[in-house]
N, C-alpha and C positions, 0 to 999 in steps of 0.2 A: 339766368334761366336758360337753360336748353332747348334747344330746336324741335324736337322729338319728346314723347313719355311713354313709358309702357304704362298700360293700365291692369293692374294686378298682375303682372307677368305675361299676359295676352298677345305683346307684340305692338307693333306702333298703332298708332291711334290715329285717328282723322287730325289731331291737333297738330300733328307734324308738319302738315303742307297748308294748313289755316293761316290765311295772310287777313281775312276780315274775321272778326269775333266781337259776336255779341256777348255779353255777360248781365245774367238777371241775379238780383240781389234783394231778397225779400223783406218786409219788416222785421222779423225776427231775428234776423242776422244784424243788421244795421241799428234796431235800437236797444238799450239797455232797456228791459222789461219793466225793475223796478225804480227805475227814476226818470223813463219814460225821454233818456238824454241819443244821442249817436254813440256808436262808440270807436270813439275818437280814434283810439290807438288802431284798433282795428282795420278802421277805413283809412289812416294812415297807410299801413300794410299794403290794403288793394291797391290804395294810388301805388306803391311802390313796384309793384307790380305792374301797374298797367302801363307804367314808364318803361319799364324793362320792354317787356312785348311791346313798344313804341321805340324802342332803341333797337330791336331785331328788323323793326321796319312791315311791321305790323299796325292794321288799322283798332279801334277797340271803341265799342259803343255801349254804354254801359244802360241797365233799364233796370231802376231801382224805385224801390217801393220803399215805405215809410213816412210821408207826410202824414195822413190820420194818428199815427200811432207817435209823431213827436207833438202833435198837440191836444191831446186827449186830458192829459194831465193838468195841462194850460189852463185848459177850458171848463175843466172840475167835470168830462166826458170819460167818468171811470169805469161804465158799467159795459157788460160783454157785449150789448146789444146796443149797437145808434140807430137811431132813425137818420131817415136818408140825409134830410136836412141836416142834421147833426153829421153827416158826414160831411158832406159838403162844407159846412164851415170849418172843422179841421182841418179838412185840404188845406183851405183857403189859407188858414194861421201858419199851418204846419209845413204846406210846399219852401215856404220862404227860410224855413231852418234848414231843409233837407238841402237844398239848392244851395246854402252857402256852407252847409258842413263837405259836400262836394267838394266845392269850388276852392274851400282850404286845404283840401286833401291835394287835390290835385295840385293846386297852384306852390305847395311844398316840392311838387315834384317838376317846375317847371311846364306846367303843362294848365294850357285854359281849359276850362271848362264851359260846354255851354247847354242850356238848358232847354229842352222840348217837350212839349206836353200834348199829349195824343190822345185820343180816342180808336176803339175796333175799326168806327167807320170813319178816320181816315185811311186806315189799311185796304176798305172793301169799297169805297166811292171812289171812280178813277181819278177822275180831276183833284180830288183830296191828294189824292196816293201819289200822285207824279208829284204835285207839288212839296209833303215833306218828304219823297224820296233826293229832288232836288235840293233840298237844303239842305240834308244831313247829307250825300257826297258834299257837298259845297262847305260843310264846315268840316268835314274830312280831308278835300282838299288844302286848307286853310291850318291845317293841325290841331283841330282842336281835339276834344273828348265830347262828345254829345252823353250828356245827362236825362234821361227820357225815367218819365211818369205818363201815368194817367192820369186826363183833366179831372179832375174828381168831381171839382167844383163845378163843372157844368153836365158832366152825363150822369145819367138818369140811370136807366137799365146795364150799364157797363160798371154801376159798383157793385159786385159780386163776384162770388164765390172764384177765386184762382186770377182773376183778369191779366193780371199783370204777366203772369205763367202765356197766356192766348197774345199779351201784346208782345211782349220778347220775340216770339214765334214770328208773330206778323210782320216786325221790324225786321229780325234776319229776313224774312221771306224780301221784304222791301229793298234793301241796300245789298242784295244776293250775297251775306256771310257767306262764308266756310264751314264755320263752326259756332254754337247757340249754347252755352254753357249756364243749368240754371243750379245756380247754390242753392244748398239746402240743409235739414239739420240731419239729414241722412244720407248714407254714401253712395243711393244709385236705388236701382230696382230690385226688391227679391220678392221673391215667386208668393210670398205672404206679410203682412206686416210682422218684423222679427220685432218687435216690441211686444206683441202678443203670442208671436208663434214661436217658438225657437228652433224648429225645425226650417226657419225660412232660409233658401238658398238664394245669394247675391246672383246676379246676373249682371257679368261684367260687359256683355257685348249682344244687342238685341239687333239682327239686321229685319226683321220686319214688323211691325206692329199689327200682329192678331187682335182677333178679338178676345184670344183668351190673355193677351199680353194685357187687354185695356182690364181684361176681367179683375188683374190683381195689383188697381189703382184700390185707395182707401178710403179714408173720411178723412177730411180737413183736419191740424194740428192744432191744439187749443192754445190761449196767447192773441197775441196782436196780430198774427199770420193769417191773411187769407185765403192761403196756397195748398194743395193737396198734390196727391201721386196722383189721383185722376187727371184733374189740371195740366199734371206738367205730361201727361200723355199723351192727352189731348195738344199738348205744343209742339211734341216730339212728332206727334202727325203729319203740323203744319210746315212744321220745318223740314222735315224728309223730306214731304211731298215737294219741296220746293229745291232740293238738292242742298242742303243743309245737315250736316253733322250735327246730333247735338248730343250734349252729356249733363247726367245728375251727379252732382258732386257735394260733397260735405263741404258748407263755407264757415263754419263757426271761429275755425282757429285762426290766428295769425298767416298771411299770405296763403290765403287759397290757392290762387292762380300756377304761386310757385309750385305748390303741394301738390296740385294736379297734373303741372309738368314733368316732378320727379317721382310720377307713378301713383298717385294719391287713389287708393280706391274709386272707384266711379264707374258709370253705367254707360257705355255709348250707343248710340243710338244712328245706325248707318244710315244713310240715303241712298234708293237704288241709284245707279249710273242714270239712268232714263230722268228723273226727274228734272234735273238742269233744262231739258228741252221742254217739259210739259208746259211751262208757259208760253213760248215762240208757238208751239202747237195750237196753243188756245186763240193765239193771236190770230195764226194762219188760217185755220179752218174753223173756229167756234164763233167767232163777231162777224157780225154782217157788214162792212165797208158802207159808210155812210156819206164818204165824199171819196175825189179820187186827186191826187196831184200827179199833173205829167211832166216828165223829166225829158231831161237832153240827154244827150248819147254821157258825156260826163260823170254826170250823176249816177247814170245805170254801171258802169266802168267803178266808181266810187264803191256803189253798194256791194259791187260784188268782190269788193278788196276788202269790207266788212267796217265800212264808214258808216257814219251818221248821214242823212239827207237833210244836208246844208240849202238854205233857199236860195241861194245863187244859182242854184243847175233845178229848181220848178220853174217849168215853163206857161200852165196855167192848173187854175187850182179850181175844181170844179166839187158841187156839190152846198148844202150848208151844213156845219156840225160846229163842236164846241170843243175846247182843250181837253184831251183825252179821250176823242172819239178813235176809231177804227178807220184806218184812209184804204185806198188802194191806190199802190204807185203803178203808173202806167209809162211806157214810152211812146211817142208822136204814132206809131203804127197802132195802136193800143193794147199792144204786147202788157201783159201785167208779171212785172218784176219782181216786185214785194208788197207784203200789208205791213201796217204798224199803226200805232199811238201817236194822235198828232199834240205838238207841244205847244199849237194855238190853235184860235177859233178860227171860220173860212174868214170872214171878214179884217185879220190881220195877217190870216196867213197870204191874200191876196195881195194886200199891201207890199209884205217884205218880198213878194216870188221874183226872184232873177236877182236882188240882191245882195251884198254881200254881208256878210255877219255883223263885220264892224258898223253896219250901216242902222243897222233895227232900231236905237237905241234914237237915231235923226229922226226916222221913219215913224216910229210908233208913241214916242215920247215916253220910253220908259224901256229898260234894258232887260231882254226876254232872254229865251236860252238861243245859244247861236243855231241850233239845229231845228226844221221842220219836226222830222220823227229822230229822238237819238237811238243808237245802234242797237240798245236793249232792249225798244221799243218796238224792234223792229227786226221782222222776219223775210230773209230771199226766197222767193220760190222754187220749187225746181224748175230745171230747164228742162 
């Protein structure tokens, strides 16, 4: 597979310099319809794929849909319409096929597999958000392939219409992707549904999402699919807005991923420059600072070298808040340096202050992240 694609003759593509890539993989694509199986060869194919782009030295986190739709069958749950409950047991039957047709794809290609299941609001509760942002780097580091679904079996309001399209989004938004790629049984965006229209024109490259861009989202695909062009608009939002590339691409055939690297039709979807900062932004001036940690001369020298704030260089930690509050770092003058996301509560973060990282784990009885606020977390101010 290649470094570079053109998409329809356009010129290179955001995938070019994507070194993190999410990939959303819908029910429709992943199970056979009429015997309600995976398919096999298929998802053989993507692992092969996502080995490649893991041989380039690329990261790849995969957010695939189809537990309901492999146990439907199962459970004699033929008809178009479940009640909620009835989803929810599906899940329940059905995650556990999804997760081990995975884990054999992958595991053909040397490569674990490991399975997460999320809900919206771990993307929008902070304390949720830090936490599986911290694990999926942590099994990124680890090499693995995270496998992400939605819980189905336990939310409520979150099974509807597109989800999985909103969670893709939320996870690039989460682990700062590059690039947010959602398969589909259609090659990108055109200006009308060309199944109806045939005068519809493709639209290889969208840099801003209008409103009239949202206007020519459609109706949901009929099938096992809970996915729509509104849906995935609505993702291409989320994802810009967060400084994420993302593109609609046709997943039906044999190695998509290849297909899309050697020019495969598809819609890209830019992110302006500015977005990358809108979060730091939000940090800087939107959250109110609920406690404040003071540092040594060190730590400020540190930060401004574009470090994590290690609790070896807080000097005291003032305020009460909880993991994932809003701190303000301050120096001994009370000069104020940076805001950021603290990665404890006061009451532990007091405990580790002045210590050193390898220490937390004596300290606290239980092995935390080595940093106060980490670097992502966390915004300098100006001088």
């Amino acid at each position: 597979m290649s470094a570079a694609a053109p998409c329809s003759g356009s010129g290179p593509t955001p995938w070019a310099q994507a070194r993190r890539i999410v990939i959303k993989i819908g029910s429709a694509l992943l199970v056979e319809a009429e015997r309600a199986e995976p398919r096999a060869a298929w998802l053989a194919s993507v692992a092969e794929d996502i080995a490649a782009l893991r041989a380039q030295g690329r990261e790849v986190i995969v957010v695939s849909s189809g537990a309901v739709a492999l146990a439907r069958r199962t459970l004699g749950l033929t008809g178009r319409t479940l009640r909620l409950e009835q989803k929810q047991a599906a899940a329940a039957v059905g995650q556990i096929r999804l997760a081990g047709a995975w884990d054999t794809a992958l595991a053909a290609q040397g490569l674990r597999a490991a399975q997460l299941l999320l809900t919206l609001e771990d993307s929008e509760d902070r304390r949720r958000y830090l936490n599986a942002r911290a694990t999926l780097g942590t099994l990124l580091e680890l090499g693995c392939v995270p496998v992400i679904n939605e819980n189905d079996t336990v939310a409520t309001a979150e099974i509807r219409f597109g989800d999985n399209d909103r969670l893709a989004a939320r996870v690039a938004e989460m682990v700062q992707a590059d690039a947010l790629v959602l398969f589909s049984d259609i090659d990108g965006l055109y200006t009308a549904d060309p199944r109806r229209d045939p005068t519809a024109t493709h639209l290889p490259v969208v840099e801003r999402i209008t409103d009239d861009i949202m206007a020519m989202g459609g109706e949901p695909p009929p099938g096992y699919s809970s996915g729509g062009m509104r849906t995935k608009l609505i993702a291409a939002r989320i994802a810009t807005g967060a400084g994420c590339a993302m593109a609609i691409a046709k997943g039906e055939a044999m190695h998509p991923l290849r297909a899309l690297e050697e020019g495969a039709r598809c819609t890209w979807f830019l992110a302006p420059p500015e977005a990358r900062t809108a979060r730091k932004r939000w940090i800087a001036g939107s959250l109110a600072p609920l406690g404040t940690l003071v540092v040594d001369e060190g730590a400020v020298g540190a930060l401004r070298r574009g470090s994590s704030l290690l609790p070896a260089g807080v000097r005291e930690v003032r305020g009460e808040f909880l993991r994932g509050d809003p701190l303000s770092v301050r120096d001994a003058t009370g000069r104020e340096w940076a805001r950021g996301l603290s990665a404890y509560d006061a009451a532990d973060a007091r405990r580790i202050a002045g210590h050193r990282s390898a220490e937390i784990e004596a300290i606290l009885g239980w092995r935390g992240r080595d940093e106060i606020i980490h670097r992502d977390d966390l915004v300098l101010l100006e001088e």
